[in-house]
C-alpha positions in Angstrom: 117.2 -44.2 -23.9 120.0 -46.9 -23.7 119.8 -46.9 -28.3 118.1 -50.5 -28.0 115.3 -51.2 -29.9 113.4 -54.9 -30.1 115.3 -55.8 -33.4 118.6 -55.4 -31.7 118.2 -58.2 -29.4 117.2 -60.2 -32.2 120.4 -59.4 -33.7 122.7 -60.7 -30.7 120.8 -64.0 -31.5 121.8 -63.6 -35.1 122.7 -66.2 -37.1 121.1 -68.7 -35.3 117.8 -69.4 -36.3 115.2 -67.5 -35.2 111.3 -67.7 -35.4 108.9 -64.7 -34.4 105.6 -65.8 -32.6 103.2 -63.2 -32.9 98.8 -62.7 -32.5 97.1 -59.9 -34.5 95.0 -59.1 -31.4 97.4 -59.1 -28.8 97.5 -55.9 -26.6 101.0 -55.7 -27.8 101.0 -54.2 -31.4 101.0 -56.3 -34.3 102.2 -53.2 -36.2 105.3 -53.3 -33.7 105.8 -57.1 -34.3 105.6 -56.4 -38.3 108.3 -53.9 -38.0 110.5 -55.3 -36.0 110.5 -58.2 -38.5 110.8 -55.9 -41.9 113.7 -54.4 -40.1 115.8 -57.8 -38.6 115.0 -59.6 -41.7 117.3 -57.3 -44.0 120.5 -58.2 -41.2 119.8 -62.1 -41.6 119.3 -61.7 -45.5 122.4 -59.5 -45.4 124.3 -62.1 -43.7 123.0 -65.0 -46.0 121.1 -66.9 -43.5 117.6 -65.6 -44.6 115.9 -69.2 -44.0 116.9 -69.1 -40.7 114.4 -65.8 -39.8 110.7 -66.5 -39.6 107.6 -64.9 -38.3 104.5 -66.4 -37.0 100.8 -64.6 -37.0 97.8 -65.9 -35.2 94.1 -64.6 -35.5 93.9 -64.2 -31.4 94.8 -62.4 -28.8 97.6 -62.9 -25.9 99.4 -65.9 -24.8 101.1 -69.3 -26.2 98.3 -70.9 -28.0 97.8 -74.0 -29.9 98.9 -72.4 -33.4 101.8 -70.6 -32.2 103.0 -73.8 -30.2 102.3 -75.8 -33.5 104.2 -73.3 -35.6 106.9 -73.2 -32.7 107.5 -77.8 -32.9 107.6 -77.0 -36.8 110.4 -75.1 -36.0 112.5 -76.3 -33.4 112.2 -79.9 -35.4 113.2 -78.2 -38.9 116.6 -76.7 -36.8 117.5 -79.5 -34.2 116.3 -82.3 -36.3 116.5 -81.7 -39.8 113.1 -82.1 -41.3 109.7 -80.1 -40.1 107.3 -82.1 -37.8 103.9 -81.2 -39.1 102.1 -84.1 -36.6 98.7 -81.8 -35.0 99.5 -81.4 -30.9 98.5 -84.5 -28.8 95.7 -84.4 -26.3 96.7 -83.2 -23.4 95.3 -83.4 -19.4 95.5 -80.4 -17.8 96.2 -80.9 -14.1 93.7 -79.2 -11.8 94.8 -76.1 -9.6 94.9 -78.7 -6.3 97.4 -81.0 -8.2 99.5 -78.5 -9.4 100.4 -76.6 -6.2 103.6 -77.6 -4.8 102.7 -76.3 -1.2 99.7 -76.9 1.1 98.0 -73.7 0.1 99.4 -73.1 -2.9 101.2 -70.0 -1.6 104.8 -69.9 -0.7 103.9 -67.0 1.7 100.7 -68.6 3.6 102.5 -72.2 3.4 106.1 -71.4 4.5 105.6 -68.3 6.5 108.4 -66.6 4.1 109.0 -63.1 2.8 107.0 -61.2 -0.2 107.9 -59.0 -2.9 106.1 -56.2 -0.5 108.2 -56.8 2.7 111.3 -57.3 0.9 110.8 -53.8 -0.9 110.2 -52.4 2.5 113.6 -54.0 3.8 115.4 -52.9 0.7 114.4 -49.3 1.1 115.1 -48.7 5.0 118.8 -50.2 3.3 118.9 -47.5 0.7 117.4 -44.4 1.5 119.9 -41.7 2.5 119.5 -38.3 2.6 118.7 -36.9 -1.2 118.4 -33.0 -2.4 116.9 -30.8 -5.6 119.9 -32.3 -7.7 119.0 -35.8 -7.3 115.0 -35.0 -8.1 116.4 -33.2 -11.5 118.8 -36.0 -12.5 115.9 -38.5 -11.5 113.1 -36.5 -13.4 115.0 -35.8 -16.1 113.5 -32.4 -15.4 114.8 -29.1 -17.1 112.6 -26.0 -16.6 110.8 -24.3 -19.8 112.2 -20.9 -19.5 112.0 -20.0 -23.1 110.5 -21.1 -26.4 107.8 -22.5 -25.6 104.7 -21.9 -28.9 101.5 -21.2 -28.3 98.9 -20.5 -31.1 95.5 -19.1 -30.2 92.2 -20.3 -31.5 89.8 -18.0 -30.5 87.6 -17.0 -27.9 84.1 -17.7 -25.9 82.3 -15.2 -24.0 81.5 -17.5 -20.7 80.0 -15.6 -18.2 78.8 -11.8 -17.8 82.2 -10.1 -18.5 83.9 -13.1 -18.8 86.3 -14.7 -22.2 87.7 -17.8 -22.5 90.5 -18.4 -24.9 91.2 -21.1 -27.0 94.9 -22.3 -27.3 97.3 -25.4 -28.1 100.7 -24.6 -25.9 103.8 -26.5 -27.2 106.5 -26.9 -24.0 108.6 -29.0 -26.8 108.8 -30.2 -29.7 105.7 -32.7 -30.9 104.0 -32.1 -27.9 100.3 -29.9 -27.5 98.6 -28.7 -24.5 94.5 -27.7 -25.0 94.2 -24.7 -22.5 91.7 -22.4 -21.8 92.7 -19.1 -20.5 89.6 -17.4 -18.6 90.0 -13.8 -18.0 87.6 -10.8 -17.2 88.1 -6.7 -19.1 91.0 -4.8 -18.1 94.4 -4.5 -19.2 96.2 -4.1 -15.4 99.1 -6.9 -14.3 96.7 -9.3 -12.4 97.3 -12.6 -10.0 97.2 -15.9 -12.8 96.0 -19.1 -11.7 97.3 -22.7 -13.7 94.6 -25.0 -13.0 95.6 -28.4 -13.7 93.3 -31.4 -13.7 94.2 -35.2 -14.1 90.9 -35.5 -15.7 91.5 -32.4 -17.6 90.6 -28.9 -18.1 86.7 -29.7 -17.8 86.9 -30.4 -14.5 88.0 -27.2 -13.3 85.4 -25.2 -15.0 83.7 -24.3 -11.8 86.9 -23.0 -10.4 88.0 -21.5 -13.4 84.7 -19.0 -13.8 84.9 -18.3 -10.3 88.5 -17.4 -10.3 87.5 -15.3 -13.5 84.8 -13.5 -11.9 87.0 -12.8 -8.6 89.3 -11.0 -11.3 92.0 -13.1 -11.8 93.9 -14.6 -15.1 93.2 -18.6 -15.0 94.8 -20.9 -17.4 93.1 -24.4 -17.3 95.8 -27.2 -18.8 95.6 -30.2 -19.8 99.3 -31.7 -19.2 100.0 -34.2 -21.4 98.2 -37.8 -21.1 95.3 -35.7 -19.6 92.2 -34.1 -20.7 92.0 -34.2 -24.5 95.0 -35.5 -24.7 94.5 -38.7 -22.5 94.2 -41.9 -24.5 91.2 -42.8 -23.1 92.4 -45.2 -20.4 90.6 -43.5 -17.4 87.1 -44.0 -19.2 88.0 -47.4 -19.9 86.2 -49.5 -16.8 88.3 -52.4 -16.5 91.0 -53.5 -13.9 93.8 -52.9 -15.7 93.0 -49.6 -16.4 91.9 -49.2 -12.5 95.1 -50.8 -11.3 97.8 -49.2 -13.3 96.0 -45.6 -14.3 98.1 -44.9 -17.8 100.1 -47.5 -17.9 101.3 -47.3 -21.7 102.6 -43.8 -21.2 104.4 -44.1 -18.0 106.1 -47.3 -19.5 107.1 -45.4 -22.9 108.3 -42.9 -20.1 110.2 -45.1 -18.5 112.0 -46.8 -21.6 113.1 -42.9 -22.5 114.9 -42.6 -19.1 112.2 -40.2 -18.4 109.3 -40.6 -16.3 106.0 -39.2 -16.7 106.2 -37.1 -13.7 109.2 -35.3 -15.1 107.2 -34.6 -18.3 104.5 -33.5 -17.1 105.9 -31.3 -14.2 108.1 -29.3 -17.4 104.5 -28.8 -18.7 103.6 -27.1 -15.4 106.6 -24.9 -16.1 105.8 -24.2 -19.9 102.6 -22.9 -18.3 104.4 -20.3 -15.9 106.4 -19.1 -18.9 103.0 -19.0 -21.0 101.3 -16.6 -18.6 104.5 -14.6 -17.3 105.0 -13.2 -20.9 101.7 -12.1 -21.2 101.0 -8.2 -20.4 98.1 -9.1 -18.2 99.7 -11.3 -16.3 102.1 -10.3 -12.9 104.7 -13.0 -13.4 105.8 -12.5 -9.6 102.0 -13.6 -8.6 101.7 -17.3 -10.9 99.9 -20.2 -8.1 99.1 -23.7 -9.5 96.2 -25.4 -8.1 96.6 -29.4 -9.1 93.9 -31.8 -8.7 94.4 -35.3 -8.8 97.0 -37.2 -10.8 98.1 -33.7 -12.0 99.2 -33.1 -8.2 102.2 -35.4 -8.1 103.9 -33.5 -11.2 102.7 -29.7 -10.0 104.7 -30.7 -6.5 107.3 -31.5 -8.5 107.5 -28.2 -10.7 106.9 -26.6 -7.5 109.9 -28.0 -5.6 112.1 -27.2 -9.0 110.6 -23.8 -10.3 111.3 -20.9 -8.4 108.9 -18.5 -10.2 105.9 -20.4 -9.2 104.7 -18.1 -6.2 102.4 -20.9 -4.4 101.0 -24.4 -5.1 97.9 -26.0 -3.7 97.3 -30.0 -4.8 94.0 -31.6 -4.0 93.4 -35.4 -4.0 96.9 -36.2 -4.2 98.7 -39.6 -2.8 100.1 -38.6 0.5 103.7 -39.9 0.2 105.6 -42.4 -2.0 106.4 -44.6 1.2 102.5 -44.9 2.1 102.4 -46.8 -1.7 105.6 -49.4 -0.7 104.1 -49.6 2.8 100.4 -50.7 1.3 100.0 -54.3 0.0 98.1 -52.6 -2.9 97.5 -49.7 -4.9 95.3 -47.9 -7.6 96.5 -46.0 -10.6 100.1 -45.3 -9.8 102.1 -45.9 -12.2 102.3 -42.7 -13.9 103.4 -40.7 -10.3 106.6 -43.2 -10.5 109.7 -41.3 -10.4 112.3 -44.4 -10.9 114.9 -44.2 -7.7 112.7 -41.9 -6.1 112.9 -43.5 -2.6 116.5 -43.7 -2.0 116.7 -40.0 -2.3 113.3 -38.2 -1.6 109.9 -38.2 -1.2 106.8 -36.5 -1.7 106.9 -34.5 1.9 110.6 -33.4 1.0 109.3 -31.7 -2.2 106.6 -29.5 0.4 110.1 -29.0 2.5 112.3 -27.9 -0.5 109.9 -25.6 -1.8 109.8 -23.4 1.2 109.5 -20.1 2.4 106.8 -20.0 -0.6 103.4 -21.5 0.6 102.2 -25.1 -0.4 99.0 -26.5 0.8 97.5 -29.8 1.0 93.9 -30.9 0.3 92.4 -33.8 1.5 95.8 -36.3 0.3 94.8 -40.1 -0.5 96.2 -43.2 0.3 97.4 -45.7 -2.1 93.9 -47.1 -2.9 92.6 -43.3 -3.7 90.8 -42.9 -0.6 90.3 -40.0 1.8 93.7 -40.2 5.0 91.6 -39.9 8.1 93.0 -37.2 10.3 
């Protein structure tokens, strides 16, 4: 968002020398390393310093290991000494976890009773927080409602049930971007109530409520925003803790480096939706609820609080408040529900409050952890 790429950094360092230390099978791309290099090595050939750019690759995965560290002494002794040090790495005694603590405990917390990252986030935001309004969640989301122009391409239909079609379609709230839906409808031309289902592990998890919705003579679209559904790349199926800890982390942070969080993206897809079913002739665009499930709640509040022409919003399984996630020591899957600067200007509860007269209602919220809030 700010025009910076990783090359650019590389050429503040320019013309000093410069040596790239990179592993095929880190989680960070190798591809991303490659280009970064094609790309900076043109500036330091341009300036006639081309010697003086150099790029690394080791068959492994994350961290500083004994190649790279090798390549890294070549390096520095070719630049500060004049000649390349080719001697292997010494031998060297790793000291055990006991000798390398420099407390009792090992803990700065436990040993010298002081403060933590989580109580010095709960200090800084009783500091901040003054009183926010729609304005700030817009500037903050980056949010701009999908009124118009938003494609959608059909792809046939499914008889589903007795009386019952589904229909196939991609809907495009911008640019590059696809939505798999399913619109569910009975016979009968007449304006009807729509429905947006919406689903943070997609469209197939609302089939249930979709048919019965159907049947009970509504118009149901079932979404998959984006990063959800057929769409998602996969990280919620993937079993270990990062994936359990931080939800989808590689989206929100590609979010975040576009000045644009998730939630903000994914709540304008909640709006493409409402402008998907108001313009059809089945559809009375005065009657359009969203019922949000999971970690498609967050963004539905959001289009709720924002959207005027969504009539009424129900979320289900959604994280209570952004405070109850700074006030808990830890917490599961939530960095895509980050809204950067949220909490010195609103949260979650304010969203319910700015959205009135028309009705919002809560089902079974979560704490941070993704379990049930007692009553």
């Amino acid at each position: 968002a700010a025009g910076y790429d990783h090359p650019d950094f590389i050429y503040a360092f320019s013309p000093k020398p410069f040596l790239m230390l990179s592993a095929i099978r880190d989680f960070f791309s190798i591809e991303g390393a490659r280009a970064t290099y094609s790309e900076a090595s043109r500036v330091y050939d341009s300036l006639g310093v081309a010697a003086k750019f150099g790029k690394f690759e080791a068959d492994d995965g994350h961290g500083y290991t004994q190649p790279r560290r090798e390549a890294a002494y070549r390096w520095f002794t070719k630049w500060l000494k004049g000649a390349e040090d080719i001697t292997p790495e010494s031998p060297v005694r790793l000291l055990s976890e006991t000798e390398a603590n420099c407390t009792p405990t090992g803990q700065i917390a436990t040993s010298l009773k002081g403060h933590t990252v989580h109580s010095l986030n709960l200090a800084r935001w009783k500091e901040l927080r003054k009183p926010g309004s729609l304005e700030d969640v817009k500037r903050l989301t980056g949010f701009q409602a999908r009124l118009d122009g938003v494609k959608a391409r059909s792809y046939g239909t499914l008889a589903v049930a007795p009386g019952i079609v589904a229909e196939k379609y991609l809907i495009e709230p911008e640019k590059g971007i696809v939505l798999p839906a399913l619109l569910y409808r009975g016979e009968g031309g007449s304006k009807k109530d729509a429905v947006i289902l919406a689903h943070g592990r997609g469209k197939v998890a609302v089939r249930a409520e979709a048919l019965a919705l159907a049947k009970a003579g509504k118009v149901v679209l079932a979404v998959d925003l984006r990063g959800m559904g057929e769409t998602s790349n996969g990280h919620r199926e993937r079993s270990g803790d990062w994936s359990r800890y931080l939800g989808d982390y590689e989206s929100a942070q590609i979010a975040f480096l576009l000045n644009k969080p998730l939630v903000g993206m994914r709540a304008e897809d909640v709006s493409a939706a409402v402008t998907f079913l108001a313009g059809r002739a089945d559809v009375d665009a005065a009657k359009i609820r969203v019922h949000a499930f999971e970690m498609a709640a967050v963004p539905a509040l959001h289009a709720m609080a924002m959207d005027t022409r969504i009539a009424a919003l129900t979320v289900e399984r959604m994280v209570q408040s952004y405070e109850s996630i700074i006030r808990g020591r830890i917490h599961r899957g939530q960095t895509e529900n980050i809204v950067v600067g949220a909490l010195r200007h609103y949260d979650l509860p304010d969203l319910i409050n700015w959205s009135s007269p028309r009705k919002v209602t809560v089902v079974d919220p979560l704490n941070p952890l993704g379990q049930l809030v007692t009553p």
